[in-house]
N, C-alpha and C positions, 0 to 999 in steps of 0.2 A: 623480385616479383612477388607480389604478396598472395594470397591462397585465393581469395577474390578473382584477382585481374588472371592468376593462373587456370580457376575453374573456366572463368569466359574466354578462353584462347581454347579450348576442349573442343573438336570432333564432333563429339556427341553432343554435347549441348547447343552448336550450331545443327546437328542435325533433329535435333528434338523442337528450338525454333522454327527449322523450316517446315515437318509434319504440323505443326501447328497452324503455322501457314497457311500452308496447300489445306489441309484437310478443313479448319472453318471458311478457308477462302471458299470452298468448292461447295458446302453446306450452304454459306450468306450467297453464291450463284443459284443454288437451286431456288433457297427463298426469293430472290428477285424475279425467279421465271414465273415460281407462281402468283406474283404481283401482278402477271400481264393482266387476268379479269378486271384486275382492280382499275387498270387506267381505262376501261369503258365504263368504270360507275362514277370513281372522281379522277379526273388528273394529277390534280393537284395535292390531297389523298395520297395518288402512288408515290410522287414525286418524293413527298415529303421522310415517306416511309422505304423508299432505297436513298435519299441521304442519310439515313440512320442505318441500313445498312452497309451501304457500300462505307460509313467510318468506320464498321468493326473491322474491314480488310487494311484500308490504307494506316491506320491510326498504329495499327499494330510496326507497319516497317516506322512511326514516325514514332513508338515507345521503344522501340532499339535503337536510333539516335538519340533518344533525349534519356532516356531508363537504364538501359544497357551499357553504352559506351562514356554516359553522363555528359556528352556534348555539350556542351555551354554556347548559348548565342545571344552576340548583344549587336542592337538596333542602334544605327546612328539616324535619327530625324527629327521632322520641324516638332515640338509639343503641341502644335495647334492642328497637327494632318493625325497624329497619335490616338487624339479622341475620336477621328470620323474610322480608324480601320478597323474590319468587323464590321460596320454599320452601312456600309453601303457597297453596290457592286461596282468593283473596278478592272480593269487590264490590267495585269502587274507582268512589265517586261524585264527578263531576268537574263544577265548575262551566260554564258555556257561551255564553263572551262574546268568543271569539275566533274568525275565522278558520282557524286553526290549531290551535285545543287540541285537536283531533282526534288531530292529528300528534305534540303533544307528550304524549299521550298514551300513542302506539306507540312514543315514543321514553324513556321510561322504563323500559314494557313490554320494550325494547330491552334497556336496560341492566343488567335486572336477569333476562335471559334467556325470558321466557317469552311474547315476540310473537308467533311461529309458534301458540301456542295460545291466545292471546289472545282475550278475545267481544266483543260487544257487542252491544244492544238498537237494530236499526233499522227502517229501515221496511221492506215486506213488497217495494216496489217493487223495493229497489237489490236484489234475489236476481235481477232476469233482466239486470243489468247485466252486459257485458262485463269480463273481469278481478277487479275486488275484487269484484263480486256476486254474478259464477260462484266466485270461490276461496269469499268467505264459507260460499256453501251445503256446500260439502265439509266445511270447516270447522266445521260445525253450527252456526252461527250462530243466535243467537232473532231470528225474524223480527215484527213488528204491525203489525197495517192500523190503528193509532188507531180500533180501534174494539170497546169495552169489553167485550162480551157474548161476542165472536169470542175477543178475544185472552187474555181470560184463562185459557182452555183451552188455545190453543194455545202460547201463553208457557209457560203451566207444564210444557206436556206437554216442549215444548223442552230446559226446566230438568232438568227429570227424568231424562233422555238424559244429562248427564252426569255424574249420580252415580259413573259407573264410569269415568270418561276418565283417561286413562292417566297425563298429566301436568298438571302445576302451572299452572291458568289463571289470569286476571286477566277479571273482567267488568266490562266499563264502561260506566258508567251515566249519561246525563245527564239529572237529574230532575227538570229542569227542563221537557223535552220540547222546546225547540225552543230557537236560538241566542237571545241577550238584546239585544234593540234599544229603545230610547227610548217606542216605539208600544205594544209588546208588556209593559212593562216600566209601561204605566200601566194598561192595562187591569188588569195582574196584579194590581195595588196596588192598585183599584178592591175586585177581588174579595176580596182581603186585608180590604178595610175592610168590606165585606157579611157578610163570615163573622166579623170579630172578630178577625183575626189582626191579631199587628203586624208592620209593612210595612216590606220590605227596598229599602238603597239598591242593593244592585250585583249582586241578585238579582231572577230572578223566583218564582211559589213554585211549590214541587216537586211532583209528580204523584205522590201518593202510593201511589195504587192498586197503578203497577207496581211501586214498591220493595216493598210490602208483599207481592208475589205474586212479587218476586223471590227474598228473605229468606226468603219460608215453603221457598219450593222450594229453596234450596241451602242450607237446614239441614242438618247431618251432612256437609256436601260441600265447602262453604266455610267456613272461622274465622272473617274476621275482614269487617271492614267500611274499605275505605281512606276516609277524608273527605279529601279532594285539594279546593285550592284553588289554581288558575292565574294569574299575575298576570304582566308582564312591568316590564323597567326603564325608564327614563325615560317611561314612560305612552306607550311606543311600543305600534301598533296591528299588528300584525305580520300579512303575507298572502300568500299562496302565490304569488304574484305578485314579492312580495320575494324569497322564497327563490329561487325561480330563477332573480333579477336577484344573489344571491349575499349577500343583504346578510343583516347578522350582526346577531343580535336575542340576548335575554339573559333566560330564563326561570328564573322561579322557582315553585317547585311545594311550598305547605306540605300534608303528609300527615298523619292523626293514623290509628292503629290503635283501632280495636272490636273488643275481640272480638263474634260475633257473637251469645255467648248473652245482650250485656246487652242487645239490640236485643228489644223486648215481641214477644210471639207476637199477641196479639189487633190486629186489624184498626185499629180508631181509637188504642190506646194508639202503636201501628205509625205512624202518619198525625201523631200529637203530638209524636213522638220526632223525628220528619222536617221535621216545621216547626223544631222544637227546632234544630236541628243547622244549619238554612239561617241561622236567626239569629243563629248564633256563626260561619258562615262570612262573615257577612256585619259581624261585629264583625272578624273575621283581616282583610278586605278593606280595613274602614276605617284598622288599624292601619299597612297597607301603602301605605296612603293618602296618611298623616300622616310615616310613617319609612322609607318605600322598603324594608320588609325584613318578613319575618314573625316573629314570637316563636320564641324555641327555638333551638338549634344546627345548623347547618349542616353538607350533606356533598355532593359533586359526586360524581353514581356513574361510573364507569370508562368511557370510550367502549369500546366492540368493535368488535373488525376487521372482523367477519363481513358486516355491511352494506356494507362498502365493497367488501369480498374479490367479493361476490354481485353488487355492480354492476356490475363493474369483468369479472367471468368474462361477463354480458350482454352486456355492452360490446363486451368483445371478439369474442364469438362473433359477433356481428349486422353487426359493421361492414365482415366480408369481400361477405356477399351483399347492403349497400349501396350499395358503392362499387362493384363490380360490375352493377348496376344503373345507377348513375347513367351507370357508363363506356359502357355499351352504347346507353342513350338518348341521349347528348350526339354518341358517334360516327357515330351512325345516319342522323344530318344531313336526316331528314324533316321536313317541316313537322307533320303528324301526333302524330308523335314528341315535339315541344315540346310542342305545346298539351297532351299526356299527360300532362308532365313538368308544366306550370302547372297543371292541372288538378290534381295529386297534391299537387302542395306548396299550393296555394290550400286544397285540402280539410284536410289536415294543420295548416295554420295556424288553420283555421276550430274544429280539432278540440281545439289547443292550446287557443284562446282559451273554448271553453268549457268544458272542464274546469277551467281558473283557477276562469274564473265561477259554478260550482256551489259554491262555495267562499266567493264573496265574499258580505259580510251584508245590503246592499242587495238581492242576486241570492237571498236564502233561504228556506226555509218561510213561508207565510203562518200554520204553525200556532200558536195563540196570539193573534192579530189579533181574535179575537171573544171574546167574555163570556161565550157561553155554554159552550166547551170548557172552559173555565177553572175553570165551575162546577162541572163533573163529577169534579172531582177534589176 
């Protein structure tokens, strides 16, 4: 192991990332509070000015995938959908069997510029989260409580809100509703064989309701429909817990473009199309199975600087009144004083260790584990 890959496997240097974190994530929350005047004088104005901040929080987890760990990710798709991405707002439905596809999500979101305004569909809970929960809501995020009668109203009403947004978003969808595990992945198959569908290996099946009450409501506002399928190389299982240990994973990400008027308007042709499409992501998975690579031509989009540049200005701003701190509790020579000092760093590791853990698939939603949610869709 070379002195490099050694230093980023260090404690401390995971724990100095995550102060950095927490500490400008919770600064760029308070700037967004005081953005509220601003959306009574322009909307549009605010809008613009918490997509520029909420990228100083997200960009940073997507500069330790791409900076840190040196991730490598390359794109298999059409050359003719290549030039529209970035340039227009779309759906992009992503498969959910990793750890991390989250991240590699943001990180093409990255690449092709439109992270800062990036959506996604989550739970209702993570908006009183510290940092990404608080940025989300400024952000207008669609929030759901998984709970059908509520959220279809207030999804939509969400949806609606950005007919008028200022710039080129990306919503991300996983329609799956919850990450894919062995347990949750039979039940699903179960349900598959009660209703008649045929049953996918490397899928579970999609929750149609919200894509079809996604779709209605970003008609005229979205084009096209991303189909993203995630896979990594050598059948590595890749985990946030790696990336901070620096280790270097090799993503592949096949996209195909819809436009979105060939996606049916009615409700159940909506819910056929959708099973339709999991079972040719689930033929692309097997292919990648069998040949390590997905169909179609290849293209690795551009790293940018600007994630590193943002980390790196955190960085440096945070580590005068750390080390400052540290010097003043170590000089101070009280007994008091230490137990402060282990107390801080005990809490800090405590705080490290589960943030990984919300992350990890053992540690994840139970949703999906029964029959009968499964049904409802």
């Amino acid at each position: 192991m070379g002195f490099l890959q050694l230093l980023k496997s260090q404690f401390l240097c995971h724990l100095f990332m995550c102060y950095v974190f927490l500490v400008s994530g919770l600064i760029i929350n308070l700037l967004q509070l005081c953005t509220l005047p601003l959306w009574l004088v322009s909307k549009q104005l605010a809008r613009r000015v918490n997509i520029r901040l909420g990228y100083c929080i997200s960009s940073q987890m997507v500069a330790a995938l791409e900076w840190w760990s040196g991730t490598e990710c390359t794109l298999y798709t059409d050359p003719k959908s290549y030039q529209l991405y970035g340039k227009e707002n779309a759906i992009v439905v992503l498969n959910h069997a990793f750890e991390i596809d989250f991240l590699c999500g943001w990180t093409f979101c990255e690449r092709f510029g439109v992270l800062g305004s990036s959506k996604v569909l989550a739970k209702k809970d993570l908006s009183y989260v510290p940092v990404i929960g608080w940025m989300w809501y400024f952000l207008e995020i669609v929030f759901c409580k998984r709970k059908w009668e509520e959220d279809r109203r207030t999804v939509a009403e969400s949806l609606q809100n950005l007919h008028d947004y200022p710039e080129s978003f990306w919503f991300l969808l996983f329609c799956e509703g919850t990450r894919f595990t062995q347990k949750k992945h039979q039940i699903s198959m179960q349900v598959a064989e009660s209703k008649g569908l045929p049953k996918l290996k490397y899928h579970l099946l999609p929750r149609t309701k919200g894509f079809w009450v996604t779709v209605q409501n970003l008609r005229g506002t979205a084009t096209a429909v991303y189909d993203s399928t995630l896979n990594f190389r050598d059948k590595e299982t890749p985990t946030l817990r790696g990336i901070l240990n620096g280790k270097k994973y090799h993503a592949d990400l096949y996209v195909r473009r819809i436009p979105l008027e060939l996606i049916p308007e009615d409700e159940a042709e909506c819910a056929a199309w959708l099973h339709k499409l999991y079972q040719e992501k689930d033929t692309f998975q097997e292919h990648y199975s069998k040949t390590g690579r997905y169909p179609g031509p290849t293209v690795t989009p551009p790293r940018r600087p600007w994630s590193l540049i943002n980390w790196l200005f955190w960085s440096s701003l945070l580590l005068y009144p750390l080390v400052l701190l540290l010097t003043q509790l170590i000089s101070s020579g009280s007994i008091l004083t230490i137990l402060v000092t282990v107390v801080l760093c005990s809490a800090a590791s405590l705080g490290v260790s589960w943030m990984i853990g919300q992350t990890e698939i053992d540690r994840g939603s139970t949703y999906g584990t029964k029959e009968v949610p499964l049904n409802n869709n």
